[in-house]
N, C-alpha and C positions, 0 to 999 in steps of 0.2 A: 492829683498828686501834688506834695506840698514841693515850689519849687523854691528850694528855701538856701539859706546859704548855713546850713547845718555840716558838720563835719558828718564824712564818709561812714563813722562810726554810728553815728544816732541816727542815721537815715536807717540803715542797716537792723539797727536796735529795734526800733519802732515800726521796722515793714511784716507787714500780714507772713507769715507762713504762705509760699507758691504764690506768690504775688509778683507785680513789680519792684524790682530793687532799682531807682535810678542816679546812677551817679557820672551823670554827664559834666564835663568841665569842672572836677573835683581835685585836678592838679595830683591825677596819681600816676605815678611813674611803677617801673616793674617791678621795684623792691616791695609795693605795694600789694599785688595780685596774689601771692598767700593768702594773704590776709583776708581778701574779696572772695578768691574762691573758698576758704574754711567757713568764713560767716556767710556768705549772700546766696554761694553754693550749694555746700556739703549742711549747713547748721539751719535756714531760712529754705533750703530748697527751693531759692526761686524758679518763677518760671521763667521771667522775659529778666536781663541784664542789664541796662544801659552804662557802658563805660565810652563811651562816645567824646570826642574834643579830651581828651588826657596827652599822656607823653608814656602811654605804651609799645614796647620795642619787641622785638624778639622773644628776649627772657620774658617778659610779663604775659607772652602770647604762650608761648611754652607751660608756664603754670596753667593757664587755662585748658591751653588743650588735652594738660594730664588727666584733667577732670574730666572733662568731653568725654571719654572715650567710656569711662563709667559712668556717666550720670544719666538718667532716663526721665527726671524732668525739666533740666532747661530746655525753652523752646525758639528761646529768642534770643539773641546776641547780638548787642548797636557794639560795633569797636570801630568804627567810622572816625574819620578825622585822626588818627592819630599816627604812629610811626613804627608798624609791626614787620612791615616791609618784604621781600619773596619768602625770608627765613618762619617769620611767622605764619605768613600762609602757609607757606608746606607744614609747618606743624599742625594748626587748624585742620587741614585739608586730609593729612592722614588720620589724626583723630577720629574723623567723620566718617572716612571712607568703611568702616565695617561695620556701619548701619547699628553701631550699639549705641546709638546717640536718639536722641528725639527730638532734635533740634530741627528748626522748619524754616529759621529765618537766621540768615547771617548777613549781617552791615562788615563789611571792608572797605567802605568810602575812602578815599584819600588818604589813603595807606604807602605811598610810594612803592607800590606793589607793579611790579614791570611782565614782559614774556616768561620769565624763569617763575613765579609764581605762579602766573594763569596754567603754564605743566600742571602744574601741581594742584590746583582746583578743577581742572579737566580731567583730570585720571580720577579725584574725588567723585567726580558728576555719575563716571562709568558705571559707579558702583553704588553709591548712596541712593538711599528709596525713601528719606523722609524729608530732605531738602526743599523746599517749594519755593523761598525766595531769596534771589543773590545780589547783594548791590555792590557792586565794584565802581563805582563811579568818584572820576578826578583818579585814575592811578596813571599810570606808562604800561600798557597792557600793549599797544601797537596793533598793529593790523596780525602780525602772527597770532598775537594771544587773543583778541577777538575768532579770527581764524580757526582756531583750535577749540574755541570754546564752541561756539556755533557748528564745528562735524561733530562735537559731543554730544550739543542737544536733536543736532540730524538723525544720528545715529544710534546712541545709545541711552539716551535721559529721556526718559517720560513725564518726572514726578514736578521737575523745577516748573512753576507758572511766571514768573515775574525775574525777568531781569535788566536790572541795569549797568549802562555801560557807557553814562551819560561825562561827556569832559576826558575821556580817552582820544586822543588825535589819531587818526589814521591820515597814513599816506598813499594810498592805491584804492583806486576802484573795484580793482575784486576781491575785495574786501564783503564789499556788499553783495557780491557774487553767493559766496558762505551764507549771509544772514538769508538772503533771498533763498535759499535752499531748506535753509533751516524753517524758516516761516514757511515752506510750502510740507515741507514733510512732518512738519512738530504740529501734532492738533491739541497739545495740553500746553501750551506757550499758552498765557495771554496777557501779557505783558512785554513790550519790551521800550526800553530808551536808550536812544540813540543820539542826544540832542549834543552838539559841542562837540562832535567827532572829527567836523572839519570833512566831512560827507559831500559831494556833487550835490549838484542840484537834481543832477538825471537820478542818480544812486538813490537821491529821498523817494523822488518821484515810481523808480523803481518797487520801490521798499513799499511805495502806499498802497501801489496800484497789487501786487504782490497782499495784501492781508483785506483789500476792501471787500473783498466776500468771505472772509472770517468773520465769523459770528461773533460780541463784544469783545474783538480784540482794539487792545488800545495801543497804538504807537504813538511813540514821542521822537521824532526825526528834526 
């Protein structure tokens, strides 16, 4: 892909039908996301989106997850880096939750996304069956919103394979209590990162000794 410093619109112009649309660090804010979702969405029908490193809020997460909820071919969504925050996750997140989506891959990187949004991607997980990979990494999730994500994938998520959750601080030990449950009763997990959690040393050691008889599963502790 051309990584060109073309404006938002000629990348748009010129990309393949269901292709990549990638408009990372394109300096687009929420008044923008009409825009993205009519052409790159609704018009170009991509499949994978890159909006990754912008200055999207709430409102610009909103526009997208209108779409979400109808669209059957995005499958991939980078909105990593930017500032969608708990309000845009729970938009996302409901979106998703009734499985009229196709979407397989969602980026929330460093979203200042806290406890009150991981709710809200937890209750997502209970119910969605096309999701495969989640990346939360760099948000204020805490040890509850890890907590709550990890009894979702124990108990109710089969489909998710990869997550991270890599630069989330936790403050308590059982913390890893959760993940250790999760990696013993999840056998479609094969993935997970945990690096920058601010984890014990025992907790890591835990964690490793917990997946070394899983078959190519890769931790990052």
């Amino acid at each position: 892909f051309l990584d060109d410093n073309r404006p938002p619109k000629d990348i748009i112009d010129t990309s393949e039908p269901r292709s990549k649309i990638k408009l990372h660090q394109k300096e687009l804010y929420d008044m923008d996301m009409e825009y993205v979702v009519q052409e790159a969405i609704i018009r170009k029908q991509c499949k994978i989106l890159d909006l990754s490193a912008n200055h999207i809020r709430s409102e610009g997460a909103s526009a997208l997850a209108n779409v979400l909820g109808t669209n059957p071919i995005l499958e991939e969504l980078y909105l990593d880096h930017n500032c969608v925050s708990d309000m845009g996750a729970q938009l996302l997140a409901q979106a998703i939750s009734a499985n009229n989506t196709h979407l397989r891959v969602l980026y929330l990187g460093s979203n200042s996304i806290t406890y009150e949004g991981a709710q809200h991607l937890a209750e997502m997980l209970k119910t969605n069956r096309t999701l495969n990979r989640l990346y939360l990494f760099e948000n204020n999730i805490g040890d509850r919103g890890i907590q709550l994500l990890a009894q979702v994938l124990t108990h109710h998520n089969r489909t998710v394979t990869d997550v991270d959750l890599n630069g989330n601080m936790l403050e308590s030990d059982l913390t890893a209590d959760f993940l250790v449950e999760m990696l013993k009763s999840n056998q479609s997990l094969k993935t997970l990162r945990v690096c920058k959690c601010n984890l014990s040393e025992t907790s890591k050691i835990r964690l490793r000794d917990t997946v070394r008889s899983k078959r190519d599963f890769k931790l990052r502790v």
